[in-house]
C-alpha positions in Angstrom: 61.2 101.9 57.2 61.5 102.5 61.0 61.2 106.3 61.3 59.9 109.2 64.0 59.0 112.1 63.7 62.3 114.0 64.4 63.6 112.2 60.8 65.7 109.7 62.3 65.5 106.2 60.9 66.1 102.9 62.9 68.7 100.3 61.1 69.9 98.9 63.3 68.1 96.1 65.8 69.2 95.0 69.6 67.6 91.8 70.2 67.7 90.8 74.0 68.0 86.9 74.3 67.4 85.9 77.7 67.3 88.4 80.8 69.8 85.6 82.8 73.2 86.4 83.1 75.9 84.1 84.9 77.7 87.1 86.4 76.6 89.6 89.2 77.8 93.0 87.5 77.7 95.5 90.4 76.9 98.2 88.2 73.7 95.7 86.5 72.3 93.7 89.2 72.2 92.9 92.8 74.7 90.0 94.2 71.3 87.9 94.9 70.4 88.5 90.7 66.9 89.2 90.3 63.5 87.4 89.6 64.4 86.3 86.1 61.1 86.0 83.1 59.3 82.7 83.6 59.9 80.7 80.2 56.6 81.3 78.7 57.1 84.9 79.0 60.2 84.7 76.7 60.1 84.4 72.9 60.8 81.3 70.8 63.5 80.8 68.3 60.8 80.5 66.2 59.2 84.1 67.2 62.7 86.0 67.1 63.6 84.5 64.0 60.7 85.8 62.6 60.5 89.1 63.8 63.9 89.8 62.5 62.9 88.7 59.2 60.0 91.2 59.5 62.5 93.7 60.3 64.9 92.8 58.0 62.7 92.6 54.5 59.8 94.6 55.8 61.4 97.7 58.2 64.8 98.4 56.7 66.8 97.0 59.4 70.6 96.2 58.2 72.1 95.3 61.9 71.1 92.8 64.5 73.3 93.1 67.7 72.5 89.7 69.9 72.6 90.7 73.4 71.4 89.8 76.9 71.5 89.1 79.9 74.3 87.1 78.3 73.3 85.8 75.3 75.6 82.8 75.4 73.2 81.5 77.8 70.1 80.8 75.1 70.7 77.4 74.2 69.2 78.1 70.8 72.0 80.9 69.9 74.0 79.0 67.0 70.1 78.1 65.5 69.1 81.4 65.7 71.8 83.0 64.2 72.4 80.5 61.4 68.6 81.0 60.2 68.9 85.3 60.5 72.6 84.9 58.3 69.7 83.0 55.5 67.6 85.7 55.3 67.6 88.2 52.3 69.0 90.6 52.5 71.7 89.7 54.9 71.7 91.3 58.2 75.4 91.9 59.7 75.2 90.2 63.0 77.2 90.8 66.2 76.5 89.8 69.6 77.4 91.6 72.9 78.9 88.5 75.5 80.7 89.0 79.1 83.0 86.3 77.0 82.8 83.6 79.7 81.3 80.9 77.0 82.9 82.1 74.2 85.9 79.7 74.0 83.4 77.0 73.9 81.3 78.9 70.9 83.1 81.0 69.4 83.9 78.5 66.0 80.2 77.5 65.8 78.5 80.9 66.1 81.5 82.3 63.1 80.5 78.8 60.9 76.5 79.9 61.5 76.8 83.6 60.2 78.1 85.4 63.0 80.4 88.3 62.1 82.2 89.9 65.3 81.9 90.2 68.8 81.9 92.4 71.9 82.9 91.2 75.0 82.7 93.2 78.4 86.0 93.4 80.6 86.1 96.0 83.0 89.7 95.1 84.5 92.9 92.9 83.9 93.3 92.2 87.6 91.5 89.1 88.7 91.2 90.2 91.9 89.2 93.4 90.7 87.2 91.0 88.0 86.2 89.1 91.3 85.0 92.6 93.2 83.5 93.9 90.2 81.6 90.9 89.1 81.0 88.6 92.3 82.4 85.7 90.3 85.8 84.2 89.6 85.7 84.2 86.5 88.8 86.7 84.3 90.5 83.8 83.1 87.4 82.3 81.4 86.9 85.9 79.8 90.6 85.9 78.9 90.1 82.8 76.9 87.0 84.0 75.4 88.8 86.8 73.7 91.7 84.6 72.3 88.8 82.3 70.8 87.1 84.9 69.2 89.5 86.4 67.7 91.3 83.0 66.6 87.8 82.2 64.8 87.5 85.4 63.1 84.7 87.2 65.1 86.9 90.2 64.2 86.9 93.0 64.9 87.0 91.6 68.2 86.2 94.8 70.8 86.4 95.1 74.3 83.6 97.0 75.9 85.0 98.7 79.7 83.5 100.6 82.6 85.4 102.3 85.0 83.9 102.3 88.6 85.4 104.8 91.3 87.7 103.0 94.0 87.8 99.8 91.6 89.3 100.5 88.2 89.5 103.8 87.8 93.3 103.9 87.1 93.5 101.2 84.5 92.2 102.9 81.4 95.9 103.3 80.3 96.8 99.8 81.2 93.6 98.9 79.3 94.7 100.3 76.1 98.5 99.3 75.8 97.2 95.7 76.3 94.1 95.9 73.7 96.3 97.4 71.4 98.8 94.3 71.7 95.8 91.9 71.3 94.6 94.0 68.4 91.2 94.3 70.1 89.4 97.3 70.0 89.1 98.7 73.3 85.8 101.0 74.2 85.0 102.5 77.5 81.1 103.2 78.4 80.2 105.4 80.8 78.2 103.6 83.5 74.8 104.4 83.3 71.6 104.6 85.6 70.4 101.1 84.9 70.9 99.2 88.1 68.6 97.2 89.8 69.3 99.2 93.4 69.0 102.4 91.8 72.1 103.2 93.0 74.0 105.3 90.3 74.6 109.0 91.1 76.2 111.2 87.8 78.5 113.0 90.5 80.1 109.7 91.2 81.1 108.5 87.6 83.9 108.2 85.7 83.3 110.5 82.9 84.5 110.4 79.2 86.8 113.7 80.1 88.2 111.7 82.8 88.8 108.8 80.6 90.6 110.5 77.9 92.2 112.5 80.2 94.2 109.5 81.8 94.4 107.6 78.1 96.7 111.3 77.7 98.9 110.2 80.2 100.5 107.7 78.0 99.1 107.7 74.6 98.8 110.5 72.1 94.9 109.9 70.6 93.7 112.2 67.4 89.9 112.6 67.0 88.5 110.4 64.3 85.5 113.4 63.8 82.2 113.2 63.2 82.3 112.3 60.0 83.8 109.3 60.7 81.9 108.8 63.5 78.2 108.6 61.8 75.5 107.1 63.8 77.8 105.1 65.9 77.7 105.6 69.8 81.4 105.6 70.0 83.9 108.9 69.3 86.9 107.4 68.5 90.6 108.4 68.4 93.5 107.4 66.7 96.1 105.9 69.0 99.6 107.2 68.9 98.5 107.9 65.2 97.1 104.9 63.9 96.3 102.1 62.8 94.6 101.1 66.2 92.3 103.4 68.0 89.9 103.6 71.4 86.4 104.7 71.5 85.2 106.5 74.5 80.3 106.0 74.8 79.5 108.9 76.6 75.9 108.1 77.0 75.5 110.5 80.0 78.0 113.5 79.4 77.6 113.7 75.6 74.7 111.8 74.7 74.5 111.3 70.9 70.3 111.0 70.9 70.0 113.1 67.6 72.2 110.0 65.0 70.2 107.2 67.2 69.3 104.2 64.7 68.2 101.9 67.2 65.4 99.9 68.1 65.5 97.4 70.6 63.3 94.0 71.1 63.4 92.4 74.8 64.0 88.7 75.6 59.8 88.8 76.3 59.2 90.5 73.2 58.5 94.3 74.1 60.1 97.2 71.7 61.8 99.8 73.4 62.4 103.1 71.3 66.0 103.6 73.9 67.9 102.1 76.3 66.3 104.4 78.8 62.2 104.1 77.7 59.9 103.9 80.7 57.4 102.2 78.2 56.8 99.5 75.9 55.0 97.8 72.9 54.0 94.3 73.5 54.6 92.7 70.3 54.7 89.1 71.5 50.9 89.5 72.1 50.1 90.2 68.4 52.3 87.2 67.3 50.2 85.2 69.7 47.2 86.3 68.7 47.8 85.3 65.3 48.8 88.7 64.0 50.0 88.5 60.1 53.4 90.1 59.5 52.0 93.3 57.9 50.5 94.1 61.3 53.0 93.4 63.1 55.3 95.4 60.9 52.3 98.7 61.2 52.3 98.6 65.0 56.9 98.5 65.2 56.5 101.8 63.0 54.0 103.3 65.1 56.0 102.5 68.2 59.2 104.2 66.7 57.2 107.2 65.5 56.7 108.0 69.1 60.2 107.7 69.6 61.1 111.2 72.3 64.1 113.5 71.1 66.4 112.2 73.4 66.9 109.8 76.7 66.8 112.8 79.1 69.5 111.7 81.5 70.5 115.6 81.4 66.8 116.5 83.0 66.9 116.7 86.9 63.2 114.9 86.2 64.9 111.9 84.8 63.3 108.7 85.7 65.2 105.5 85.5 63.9 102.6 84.0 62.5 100.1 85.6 64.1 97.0 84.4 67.7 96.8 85.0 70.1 96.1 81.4 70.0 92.7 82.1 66.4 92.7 81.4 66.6 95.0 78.2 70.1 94.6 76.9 72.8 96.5 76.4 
């Protein structure tokens, strides 16, 4: 069992495949893109598979999320996933994409194991999609979606950030057109994980202004809490039912206290959050030669350590100093 020391336990595991990414997020990365991890640096298939099955049998872990960079771009993806869908017990597996290879993958990675998806679109306007990302590449996305959902990656959810002066007036637009694709539509604040360093809180699109111009055009019922659990996103009920929009307010109602995370990067590193200015270098044990029972001792002891909460709300805050394409989302 992964658990610290304010009684939270870990379930579920983010596993960073590669820090690449064949987009230029403005909010994630500079248009240049950054130094990327040298190969040796990165694990093997070999070494993720196995640290999942330690995680899986040994640490209590019931859900891998695949992300990246873009995880699309591993070339061992369908392998990995088809030998983490053998282990016992079964992990559910899901995997975080920008959706630009996923008409090409999306049947193989369902026939390995795979069991849904989320795919990032910030905007239904090409022209935005171009701004936003520094590539021309919406329609790709577009077709991603339709082949995930076509090979039964379901539920297929759409993960959006609005960005002032870009798409800050399409959350309504957003919603009426997930809800006629039956694709779950959740909006995530942006967060201070840029490579410039550029995010200011008095800037962003917050989850009041969100739901505030959903209200405009839908009426949305709270889910509650209960509902809710340890997931990141409050949901609502749109115009009663049966679909409904989820709003991640990591910044302006941060949900620290239900975290069950616990995140491995591309190079092998835990990370107790999203926002952790420090690490645990597992790749070095496997290395070494470290049996799985050590391996296992040194996770627990790095989630023990795990702090109360991510801090954002402290004028101290520090931002990490790898961008989300280097940790995952």
């Amino acid at each position: 069992m992964l658990i610290d020391t304010y009684g939270r336990v870990a379930t579920d595991l983010r596993v960073s495949l590669t820090d690449r990414c064949n987009l230029r997020c403005t909010y994630c990365m500079p248009e240049e893109g950054l130094q990327w991890l040298a190969k040796p640096d990165l694990l093997t298939d070999d070494e993720i598979v196995r640290l999942i099955d330690i995680a899986v049998t040994s640490l209590g872990i019931e859900e891998v999320r695949f992300t990246g960079g873009e995880p699309l771009l591993r070339p061992g993806l369908v392998g990995i996933v088809e030998r983490v869908a053998a282990l016992a017990p079964r992990p559910q597996m899901s995997l975080t994409t920008n959706g630009i290879g996923l008409k090409r993958t999306a049947a193989a990675l369902k026939a390995a194991g795979l069991d849904r998806v989320n795919v990032s679109l910030d905007t239904l306007r090409p022209d935005v999609f171009k701004t936003l990302t520094r590539r021309d590449r919406h329609k790709d996305v577009i077709e991603g979606l339709d082949a995930a959902g076509a090979a039964g990656l379901t539920p297929v959810k759409v993960n959006s950030v609005l960005m002032p002066g870009l798409n800050e007036d399409e959350a309504p637009d957003l919603l009426a057109w997930a809800v006629e694709h039956d694709y779950e539509l959740r909006f995530i604040e942006q967060m201070p994980l840029d490579a410039q360093h550029g995010w200011k809180r008095d800037g962003m699109i917050t989850a009041g202004d969100i739901l505030a111009s959903l209200r405009t055009r839908f009426e949305l019922t709270a889910e509650g809490a209960e509902k809710r659990g340890s997931a990141p996103a409050e949901r609502w009920l749109v115009d009663g039912g049966p679909h409904v929009v989820g709003v991640i307010a990591s910044v302006t109602r941060p949900f620290c206290s239900a975290c069950d995370r616990t995140r491995l990067t591309a190079d092998g590193q835990i990370r107790t959050c999203l926002f952790a200015t420090e690490e645990t270098d597992l790749r070095a044990a496997l290395r070494s030669g470290a049996p799985d029972e050590e391996i296992a001792r040194i996770w627990r002891l790095t989630m023990w350590g795990k702090k109360a909460g991510a801090g954002l709300d402290d004028p101290s805050f520090v931002q990490p100093d790898r961008p989300m394409s280097a940790i995952g989302g």
